[in-house]
N, C-alpha and C positions, 0 to 999 in steps of 0.2 A: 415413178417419179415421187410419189408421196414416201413409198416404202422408202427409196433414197433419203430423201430429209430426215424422216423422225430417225433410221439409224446413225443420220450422221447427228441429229441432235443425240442419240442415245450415249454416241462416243465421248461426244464431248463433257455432257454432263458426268458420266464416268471419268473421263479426264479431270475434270474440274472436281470431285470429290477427291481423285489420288492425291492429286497436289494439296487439298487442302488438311486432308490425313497427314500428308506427309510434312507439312508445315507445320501441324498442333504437336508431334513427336519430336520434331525438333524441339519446340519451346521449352515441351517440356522434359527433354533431356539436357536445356540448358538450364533452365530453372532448379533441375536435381542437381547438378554440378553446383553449382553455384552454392547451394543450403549445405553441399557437403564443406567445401570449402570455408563454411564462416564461422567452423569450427565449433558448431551449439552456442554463442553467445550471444544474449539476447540483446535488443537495441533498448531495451533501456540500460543494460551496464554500460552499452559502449556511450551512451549519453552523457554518463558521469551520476548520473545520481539515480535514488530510486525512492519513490514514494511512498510516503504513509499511508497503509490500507486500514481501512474498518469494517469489520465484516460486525452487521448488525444482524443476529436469529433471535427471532421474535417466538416463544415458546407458550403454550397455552397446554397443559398436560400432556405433552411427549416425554415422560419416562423412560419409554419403549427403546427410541430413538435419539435420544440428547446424549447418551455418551457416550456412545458409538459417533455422532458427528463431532462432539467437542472432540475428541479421538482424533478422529482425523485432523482438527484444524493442527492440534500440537504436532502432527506427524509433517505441516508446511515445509518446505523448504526457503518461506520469505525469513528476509533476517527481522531477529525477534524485537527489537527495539522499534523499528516502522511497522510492527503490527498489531492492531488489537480486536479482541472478538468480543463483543457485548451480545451478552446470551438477557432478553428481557423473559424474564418470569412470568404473563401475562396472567395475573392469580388463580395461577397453577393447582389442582386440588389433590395432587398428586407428588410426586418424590422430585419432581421437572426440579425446582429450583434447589433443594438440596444437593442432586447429581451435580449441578452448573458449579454451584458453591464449593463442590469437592476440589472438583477442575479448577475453580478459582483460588482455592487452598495454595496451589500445587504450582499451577504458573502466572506468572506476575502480566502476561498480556491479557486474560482472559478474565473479563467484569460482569459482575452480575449484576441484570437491576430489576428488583424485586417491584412487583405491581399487585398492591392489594386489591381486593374484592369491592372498593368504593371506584378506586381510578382506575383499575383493570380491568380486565376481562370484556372489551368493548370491539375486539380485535384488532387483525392483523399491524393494518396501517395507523391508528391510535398508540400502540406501542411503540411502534419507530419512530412515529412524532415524539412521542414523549422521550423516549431512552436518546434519541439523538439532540433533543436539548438538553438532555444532565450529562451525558459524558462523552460525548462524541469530538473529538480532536479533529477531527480532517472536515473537510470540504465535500459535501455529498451532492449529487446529483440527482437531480427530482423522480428520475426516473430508476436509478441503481439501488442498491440493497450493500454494493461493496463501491467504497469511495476512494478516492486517489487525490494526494496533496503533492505539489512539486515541491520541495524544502530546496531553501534557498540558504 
């Protein structure tokens, strides 16, 4: 009698896992259709507009590193008029802010903002307070590092 029961619970719960397999395969073969179908466009073009980003890197002697990353920001595919990178120099005792300065030579989205050895070098979050009240355009987020403005 007992053996009867737990196999019949055993069926069922195997039943109830097949269906439920079977339901998450569905979803997500309708889910894949569907991303193939929307032809890569993203919903913010189909919105109509696209926002102003600010990508603020806060540098304290990364030579090493800074133009390999400014590198890549130029390599973006956002369009370049909504975008700007403010590389802050956090009094750098090293080539950091020359590198940014080269970069900034070069392309017109990319500012530098140099931080002496009185107001800098206090770290990280001290620079971004400061570099986002001298040149920051867009609207940040208390919490983000890269900001987003709706232009109207």
């Amino acid at each position: 009698m007992i053996r009867t029961i737990i196999e019949a619970l055993f069926l069922m719960s195997t039943l109830a896992m097949i269906i439920h397999l079977v339901r998450h395969y569905l979803f997500t073969f309708t889910v894949l259709r569907r991303s193939k179908n929307d032809n890569k466009i993203s919903y913010v073009a189909k919105a109509g507009w696209e926002p102003s980003v600010s990508i603020l890197i806060p540098a304290h002697d990364e030579e090493h590193v800074i133009g390999r990353l400014l590198q890549r920001m130029t390599e973006l595919t956002y369009p370049r008029h909504k975008l700007q990178v403010i590389v802050i120099d956090d009094a750098s005792s090293d080539r950091t802010g020359e590198i940014a300065k080269e970069f900034a030579k070069q392309f017109a989205f990319i500012e530098v903002v140099s931080r002496d050895k009185i107001t800098g070098g206090k770290g990280k979050a001290s620079a971004m307070n400061a570099s986002r009240r001298q040149k920051a355009k867009s609207w940040f987020a208390s919490a983000l590092t890269i900001s987003l403005k709706k232009e109207l």
